[in-house]
C-alpha positions as a Markdown table, in Angstrom:
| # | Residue | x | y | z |
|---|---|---|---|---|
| 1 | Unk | -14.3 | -11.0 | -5.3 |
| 2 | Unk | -13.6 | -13.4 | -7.4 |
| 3 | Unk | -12.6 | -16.8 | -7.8 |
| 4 | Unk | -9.9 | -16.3 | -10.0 |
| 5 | Unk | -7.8 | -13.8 | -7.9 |
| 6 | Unk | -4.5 | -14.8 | -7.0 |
| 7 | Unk | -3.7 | -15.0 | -3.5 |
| 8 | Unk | -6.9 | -14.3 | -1.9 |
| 9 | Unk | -6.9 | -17.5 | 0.4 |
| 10 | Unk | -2.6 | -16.4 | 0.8 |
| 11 | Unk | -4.0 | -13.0 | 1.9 |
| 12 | Unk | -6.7 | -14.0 | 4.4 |
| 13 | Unk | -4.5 | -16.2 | 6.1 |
| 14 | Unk | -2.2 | -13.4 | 6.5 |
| 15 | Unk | -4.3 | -10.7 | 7.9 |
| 16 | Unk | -5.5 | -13.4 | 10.4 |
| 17 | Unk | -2.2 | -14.0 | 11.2 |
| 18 | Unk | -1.9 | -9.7 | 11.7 |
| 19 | Unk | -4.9 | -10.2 | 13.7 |
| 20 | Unk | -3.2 | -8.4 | 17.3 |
| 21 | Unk | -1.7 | -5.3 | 15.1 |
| 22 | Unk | -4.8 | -5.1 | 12.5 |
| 23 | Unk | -4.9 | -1.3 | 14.6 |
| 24 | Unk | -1.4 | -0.2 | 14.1 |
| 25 | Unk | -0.6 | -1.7 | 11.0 |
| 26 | Unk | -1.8 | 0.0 | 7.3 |
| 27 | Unk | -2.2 | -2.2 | 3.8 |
| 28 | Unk | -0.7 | 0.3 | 1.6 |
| 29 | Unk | 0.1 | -0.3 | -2.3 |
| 30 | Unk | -1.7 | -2.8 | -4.6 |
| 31 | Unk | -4.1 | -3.9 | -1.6 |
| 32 | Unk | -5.0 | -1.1 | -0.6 |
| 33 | Unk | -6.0 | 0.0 | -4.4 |
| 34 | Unk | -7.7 | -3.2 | -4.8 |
| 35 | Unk | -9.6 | -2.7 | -1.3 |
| 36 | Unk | -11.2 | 1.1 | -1.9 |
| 37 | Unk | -13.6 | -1.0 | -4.2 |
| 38 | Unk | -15.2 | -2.2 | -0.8 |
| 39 | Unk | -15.5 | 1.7 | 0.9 |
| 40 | Unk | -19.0 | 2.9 | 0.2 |
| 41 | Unk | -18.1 | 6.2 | -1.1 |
| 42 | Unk | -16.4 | 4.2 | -4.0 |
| 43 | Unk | -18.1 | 4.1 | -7.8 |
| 44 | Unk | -18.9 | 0.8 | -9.5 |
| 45 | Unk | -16.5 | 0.8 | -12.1 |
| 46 | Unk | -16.7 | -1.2 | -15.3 |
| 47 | Unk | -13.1 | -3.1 | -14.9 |
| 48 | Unk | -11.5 | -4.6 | -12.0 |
| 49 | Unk | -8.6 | -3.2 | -10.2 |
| 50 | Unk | -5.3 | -4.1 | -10.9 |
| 51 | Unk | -3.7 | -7.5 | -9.2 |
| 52 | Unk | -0.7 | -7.1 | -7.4 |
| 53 | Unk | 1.3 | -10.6 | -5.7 |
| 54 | Unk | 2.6 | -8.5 | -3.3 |
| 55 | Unk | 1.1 | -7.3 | -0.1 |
| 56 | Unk | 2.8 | -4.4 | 1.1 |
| 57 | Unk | 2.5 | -3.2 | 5.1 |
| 58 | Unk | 3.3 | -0.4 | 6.1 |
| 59 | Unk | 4.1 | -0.1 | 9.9 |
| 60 | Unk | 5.2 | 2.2 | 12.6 |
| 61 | Unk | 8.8 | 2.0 | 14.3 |
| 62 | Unk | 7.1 | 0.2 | 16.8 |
| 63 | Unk | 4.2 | -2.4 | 17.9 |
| 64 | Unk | 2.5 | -3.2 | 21.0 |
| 65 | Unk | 4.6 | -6.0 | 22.8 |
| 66 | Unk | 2.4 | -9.3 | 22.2 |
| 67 | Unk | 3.2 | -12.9 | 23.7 |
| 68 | Unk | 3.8 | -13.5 | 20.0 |
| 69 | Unk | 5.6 | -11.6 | 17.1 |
| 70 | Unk | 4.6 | -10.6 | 13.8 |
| 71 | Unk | 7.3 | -13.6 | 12.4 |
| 72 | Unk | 6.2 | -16.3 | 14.0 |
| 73 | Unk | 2.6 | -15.9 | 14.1 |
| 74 | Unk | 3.4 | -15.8 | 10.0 |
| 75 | Unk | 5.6 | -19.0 | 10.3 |
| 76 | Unk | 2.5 | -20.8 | 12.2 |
| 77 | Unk | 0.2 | -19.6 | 9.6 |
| 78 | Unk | 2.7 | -21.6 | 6.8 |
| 79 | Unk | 4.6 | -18.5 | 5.7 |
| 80 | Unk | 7.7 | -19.1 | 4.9 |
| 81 | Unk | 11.4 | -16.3 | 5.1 |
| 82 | Unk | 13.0 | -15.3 | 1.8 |
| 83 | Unk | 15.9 | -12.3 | 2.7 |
| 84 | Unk | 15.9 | -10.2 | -0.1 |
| 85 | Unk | 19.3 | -8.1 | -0.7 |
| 86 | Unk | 22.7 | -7.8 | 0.9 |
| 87 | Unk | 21.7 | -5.0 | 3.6 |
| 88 | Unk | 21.9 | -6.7 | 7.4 |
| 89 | Unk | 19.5 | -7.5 | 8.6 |
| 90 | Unk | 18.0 | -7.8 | 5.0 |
| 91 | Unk | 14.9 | -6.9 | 4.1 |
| 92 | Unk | 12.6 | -10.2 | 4.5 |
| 93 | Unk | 9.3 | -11.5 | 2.0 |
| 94 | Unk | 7.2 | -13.9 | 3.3 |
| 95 | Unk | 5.8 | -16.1 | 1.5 |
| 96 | Unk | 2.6 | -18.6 | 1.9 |
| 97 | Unk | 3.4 | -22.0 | 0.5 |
| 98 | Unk | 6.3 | -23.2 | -1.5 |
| 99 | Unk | 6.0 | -21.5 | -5.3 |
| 100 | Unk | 3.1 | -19.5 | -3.9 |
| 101 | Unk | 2.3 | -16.3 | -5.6 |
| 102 | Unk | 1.6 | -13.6 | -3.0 |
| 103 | Unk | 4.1 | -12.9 | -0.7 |
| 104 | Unk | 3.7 | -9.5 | 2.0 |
| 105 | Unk | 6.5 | -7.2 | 2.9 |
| 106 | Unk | 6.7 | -4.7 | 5.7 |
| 107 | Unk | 8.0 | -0.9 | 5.0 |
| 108 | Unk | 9.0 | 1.6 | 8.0 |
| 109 | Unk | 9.6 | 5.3 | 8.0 |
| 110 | Unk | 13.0 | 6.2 | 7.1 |
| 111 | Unk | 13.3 | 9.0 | 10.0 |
| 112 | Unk | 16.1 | 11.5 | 9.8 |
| 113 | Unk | 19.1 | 10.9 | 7.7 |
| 114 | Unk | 19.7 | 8.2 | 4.7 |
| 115 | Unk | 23.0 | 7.2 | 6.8 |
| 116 | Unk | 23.8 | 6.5 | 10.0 |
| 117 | Unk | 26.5 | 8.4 | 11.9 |
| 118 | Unk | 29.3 | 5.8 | 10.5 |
| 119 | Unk | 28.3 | 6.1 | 7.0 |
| 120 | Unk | 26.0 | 3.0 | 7.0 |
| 121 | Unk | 22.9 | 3.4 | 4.8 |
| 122 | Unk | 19.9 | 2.9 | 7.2 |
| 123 | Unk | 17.8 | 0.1 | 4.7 |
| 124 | Unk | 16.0 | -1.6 | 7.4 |
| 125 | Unk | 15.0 | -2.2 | 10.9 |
| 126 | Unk | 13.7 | -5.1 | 12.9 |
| 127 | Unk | 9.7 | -4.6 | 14.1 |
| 128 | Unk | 8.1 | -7.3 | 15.1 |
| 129 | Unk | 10.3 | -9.7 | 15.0 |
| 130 | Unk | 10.2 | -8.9 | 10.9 |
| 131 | Unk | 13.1 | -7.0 | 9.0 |
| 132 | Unk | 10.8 | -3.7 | 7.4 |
| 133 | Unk | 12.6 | -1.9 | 4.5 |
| 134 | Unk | 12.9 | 1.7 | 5.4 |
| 135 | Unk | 11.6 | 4.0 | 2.8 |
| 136 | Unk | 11.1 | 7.9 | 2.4 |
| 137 | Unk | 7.0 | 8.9 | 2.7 |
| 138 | Unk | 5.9 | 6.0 | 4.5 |
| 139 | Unk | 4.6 | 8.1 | 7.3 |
| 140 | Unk | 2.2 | 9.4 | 4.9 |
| 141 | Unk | 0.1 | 6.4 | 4.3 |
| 142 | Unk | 0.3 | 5.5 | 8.1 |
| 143 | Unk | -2.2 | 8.6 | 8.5 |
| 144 | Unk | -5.7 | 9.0 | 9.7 |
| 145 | Unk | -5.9 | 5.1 | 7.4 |
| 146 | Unk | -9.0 | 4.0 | 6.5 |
| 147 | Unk | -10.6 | 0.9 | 7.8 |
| 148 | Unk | -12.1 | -1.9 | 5.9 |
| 149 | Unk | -14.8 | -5.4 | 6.9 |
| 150 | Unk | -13.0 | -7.9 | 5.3 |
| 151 | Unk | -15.4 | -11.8 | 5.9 |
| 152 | Unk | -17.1 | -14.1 | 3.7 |
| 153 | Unk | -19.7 | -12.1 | 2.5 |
| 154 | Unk | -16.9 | -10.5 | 0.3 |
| 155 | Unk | -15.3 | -12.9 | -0.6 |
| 156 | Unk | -12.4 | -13.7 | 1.7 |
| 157 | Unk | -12.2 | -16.6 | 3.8 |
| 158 | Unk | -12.3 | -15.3 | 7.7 |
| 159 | Unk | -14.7 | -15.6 | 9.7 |
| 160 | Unk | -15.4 | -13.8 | 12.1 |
| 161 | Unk | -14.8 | -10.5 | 10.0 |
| 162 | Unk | -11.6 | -8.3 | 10.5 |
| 163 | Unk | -11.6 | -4.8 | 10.2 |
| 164 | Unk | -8.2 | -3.8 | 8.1 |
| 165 | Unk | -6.9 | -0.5 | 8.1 |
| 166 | Unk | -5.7 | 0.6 | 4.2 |
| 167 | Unk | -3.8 | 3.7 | 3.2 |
| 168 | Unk | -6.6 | 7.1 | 3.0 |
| 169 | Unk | -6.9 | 7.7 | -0.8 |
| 170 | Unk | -5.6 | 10.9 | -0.2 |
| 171 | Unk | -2.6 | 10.0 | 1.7 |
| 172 | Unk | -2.1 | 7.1 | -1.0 |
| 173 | Unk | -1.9 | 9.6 | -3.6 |
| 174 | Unk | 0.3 | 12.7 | -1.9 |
| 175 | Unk | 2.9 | 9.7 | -1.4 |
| 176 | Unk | 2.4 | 8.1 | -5.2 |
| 177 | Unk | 3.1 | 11.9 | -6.4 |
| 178 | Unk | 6.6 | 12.1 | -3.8 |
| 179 | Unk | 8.1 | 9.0 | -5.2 |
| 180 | Unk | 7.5 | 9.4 | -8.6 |
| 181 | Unk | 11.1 | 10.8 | -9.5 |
| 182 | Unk | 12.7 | 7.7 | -7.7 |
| 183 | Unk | 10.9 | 5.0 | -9.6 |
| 184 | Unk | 11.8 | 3.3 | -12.3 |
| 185 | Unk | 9.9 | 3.5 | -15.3 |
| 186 | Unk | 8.0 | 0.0 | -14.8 |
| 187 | Unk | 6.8 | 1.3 | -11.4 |
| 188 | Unk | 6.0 | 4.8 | -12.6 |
| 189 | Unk | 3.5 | 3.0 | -15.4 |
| 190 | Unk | 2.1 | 1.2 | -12.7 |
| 191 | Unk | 1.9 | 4.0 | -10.1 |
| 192 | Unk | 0.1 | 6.2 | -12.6 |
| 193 | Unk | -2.4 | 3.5 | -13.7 |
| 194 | Unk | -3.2 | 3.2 | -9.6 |
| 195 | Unk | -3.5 | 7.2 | -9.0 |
| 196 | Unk | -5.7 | 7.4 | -12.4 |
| 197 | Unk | -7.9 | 4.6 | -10.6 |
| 198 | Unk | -8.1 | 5.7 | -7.5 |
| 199 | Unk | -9.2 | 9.3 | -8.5 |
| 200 | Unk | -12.0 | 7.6 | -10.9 |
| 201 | Unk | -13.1 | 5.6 | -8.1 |
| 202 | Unk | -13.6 | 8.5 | -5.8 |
| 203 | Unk | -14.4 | 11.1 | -8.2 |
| 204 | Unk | -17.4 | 11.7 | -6.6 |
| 205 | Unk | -16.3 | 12.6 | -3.3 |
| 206 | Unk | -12.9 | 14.5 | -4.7 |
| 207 | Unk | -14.0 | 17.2 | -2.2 |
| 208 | Unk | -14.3 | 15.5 | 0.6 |
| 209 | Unk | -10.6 | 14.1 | -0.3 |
| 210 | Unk | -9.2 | 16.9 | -0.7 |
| 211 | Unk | -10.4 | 18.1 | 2.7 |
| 212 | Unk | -9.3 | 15.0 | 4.3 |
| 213 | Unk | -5.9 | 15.5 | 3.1 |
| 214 | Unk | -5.3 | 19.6 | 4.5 |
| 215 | Unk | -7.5 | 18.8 | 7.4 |
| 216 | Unk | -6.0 | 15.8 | 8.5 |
| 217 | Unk | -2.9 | 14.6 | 6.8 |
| 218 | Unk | -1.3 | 18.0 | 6.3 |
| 219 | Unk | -1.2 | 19.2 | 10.3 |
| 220 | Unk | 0.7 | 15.7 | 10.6 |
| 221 | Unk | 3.5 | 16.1 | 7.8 |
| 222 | Unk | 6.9 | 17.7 | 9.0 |
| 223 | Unk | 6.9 | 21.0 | 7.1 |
| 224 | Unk | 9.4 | 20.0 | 4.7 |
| 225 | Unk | 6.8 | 17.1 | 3.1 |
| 226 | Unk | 3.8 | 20.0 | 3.0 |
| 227 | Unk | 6.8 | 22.4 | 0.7 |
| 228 | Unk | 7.5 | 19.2 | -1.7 |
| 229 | Unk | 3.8 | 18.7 | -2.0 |
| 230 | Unk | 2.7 | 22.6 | -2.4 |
| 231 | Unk | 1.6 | 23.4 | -5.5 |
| 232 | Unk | 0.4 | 20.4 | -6.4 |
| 233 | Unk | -3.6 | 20.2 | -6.0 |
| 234 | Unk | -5.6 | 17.2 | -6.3 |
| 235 | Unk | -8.6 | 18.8 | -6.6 |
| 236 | Unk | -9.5 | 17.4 | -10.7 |
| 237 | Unk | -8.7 | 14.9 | -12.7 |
| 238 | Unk | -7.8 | 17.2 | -14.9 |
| 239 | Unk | -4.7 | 19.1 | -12.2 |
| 240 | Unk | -3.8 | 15.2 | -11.7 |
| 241 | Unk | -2.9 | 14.8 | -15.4 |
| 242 | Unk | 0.0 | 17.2 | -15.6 |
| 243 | Unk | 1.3 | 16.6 | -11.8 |
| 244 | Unk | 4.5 | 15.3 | -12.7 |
| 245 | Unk | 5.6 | 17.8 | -14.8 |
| 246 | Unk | 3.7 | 16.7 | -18.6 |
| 247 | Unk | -0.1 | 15.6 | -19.5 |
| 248 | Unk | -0.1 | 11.9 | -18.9 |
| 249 | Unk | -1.6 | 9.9 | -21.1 |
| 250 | Unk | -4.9 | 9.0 | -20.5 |
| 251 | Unk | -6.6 | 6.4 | -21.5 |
| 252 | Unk | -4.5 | 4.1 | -20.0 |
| 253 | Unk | -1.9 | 2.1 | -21.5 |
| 254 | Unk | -1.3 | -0.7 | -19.7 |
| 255 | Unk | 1.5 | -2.3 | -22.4 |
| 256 | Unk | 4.6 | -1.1 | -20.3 |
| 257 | Unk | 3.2 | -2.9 | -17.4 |
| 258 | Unk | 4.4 | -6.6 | -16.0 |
| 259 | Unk | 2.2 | -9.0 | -17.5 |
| 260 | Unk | 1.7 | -10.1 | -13.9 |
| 261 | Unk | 0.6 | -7.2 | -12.5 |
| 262 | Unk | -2.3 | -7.1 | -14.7 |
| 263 | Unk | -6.2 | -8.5 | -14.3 |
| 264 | Unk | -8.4 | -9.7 | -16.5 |
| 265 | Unk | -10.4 | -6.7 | -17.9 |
| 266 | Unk | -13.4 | -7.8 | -17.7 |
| 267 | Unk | -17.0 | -6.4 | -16.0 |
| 268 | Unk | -17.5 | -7.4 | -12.3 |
């Protein structure tokens, strides 16, 4: 890793805040793009993945009871609340530092209905002592999740090592294809750049993907997921291109793209 990525020292001081849910809890989303660079099965590619301030969680309903919560083991660590939106509780970034770049954000299933029985949109829910936003497909990226080493021989400050657990590149790309309607067209830009990358850097081991994905993922999805995703194979590049209805267009374009959300292209 290098020096100049933003938020790295941010970062490692909040998976070692994590540390006693590091099991339950999955880096989904720019993190877990940037991460699949460390998986052996990964290619060397000649650019660097795309930088993302946010570090997006994704986390069951639930976590093991601790002496501690997720919120104030990330107030001791120097995080600091910012409630974003009017929904109660409101969904909650945390931030490390005053003017800080990265900030993390926890996302729960949305199980059942959009609405509650009174007509009250369910937005988000309290785990861990955190408010999590509640979104469609994030059961998806919560299975059979990869794990990662994360220490100082790669380049992030913890030591000992942690294992993290990041989003399967299968499950990150079934739940990049479901949300692709609801997204606006900044995120769509973006969420195609990180599905073109992640097939490239696994396009050796697309197989073994695609088994992961019908032997693992699929047996867990409620029926209703596997008929939104069938007829949609991630077997090619090639099949990927014209998933969401017309070729996209490759090479990528990154000029629609946040300035922000952009690295440095440049060899590693």
């Amino acid at each position: 890793m290098s020096e100049r990525d933003p938020g790295l020292e941010a970062f490692s001081k909040f998976i070692v805040a994590l540390e006693p849910w590091l099991g339950e809890v999955v880096l989904v989303g720019g993190w877990a793009h940037r991460l699949y660079r460390l998986d052996p099965r990964a290619r060397k590619l000649d650019y660097l993945p795309l930088t993302t301030l946010d570090g997006d969680v994704a986390v069951p309903t639930k976590l093991k009871k601790e002496e501690s919560t997720v919120r104030k083991r990330l107030l001791e660590a120097g995080f600091e609340e910012e409630s974003v939106g009017e929904d109660r509780p409101p969904a909650t970034h945390y931030h490390y530092g005053k003017g800080g770049g990265f900030y993390a954000e926890f996302l729960a299933p949305l199980e059942g209905s959009e609405y509650d029985r009174s007509g009250k949109r369910k937005a988000t829910k309290e785990v861990g002592g955190v408010s999590s936003q509640l979104l469609r497909y994030i059961e998806i990226l919560l299975i059979s999740p990869w794990k990662v080493e994360l220490g100082e021989e790669n380049g992030y400050a913890m030591s000992p090592k942690r294992t993290v657990q990041i989003a399967n590149p299968a499950s990150f790309l079934a739940q990049k294809i479901l949300i692709h309607e609801q997204r606006d067209y900044r995120d769509r830009a973006k969420d195609l750049l990180y599905t073109h990358d992640t097939i490239e850097v696994f396009s050796e081991t697309l197989d073994e993907l695609q088994k992961l994905f019908r032997g693992a993922v699929v047996p867990k999805l409620h029926p209703r997921r596997v008929a939104e995703l069938e007829g949609r194979p991630t077997g090619s590049l090639e099949k990927s291109r014209t998933r969401f209805g017309k070729p996209l267009a490759w090479p990528r374009d990154e000029s629609s793209l946040p300035k922000d959300s952009l690295k440095p292209r440049t060899p590693d």
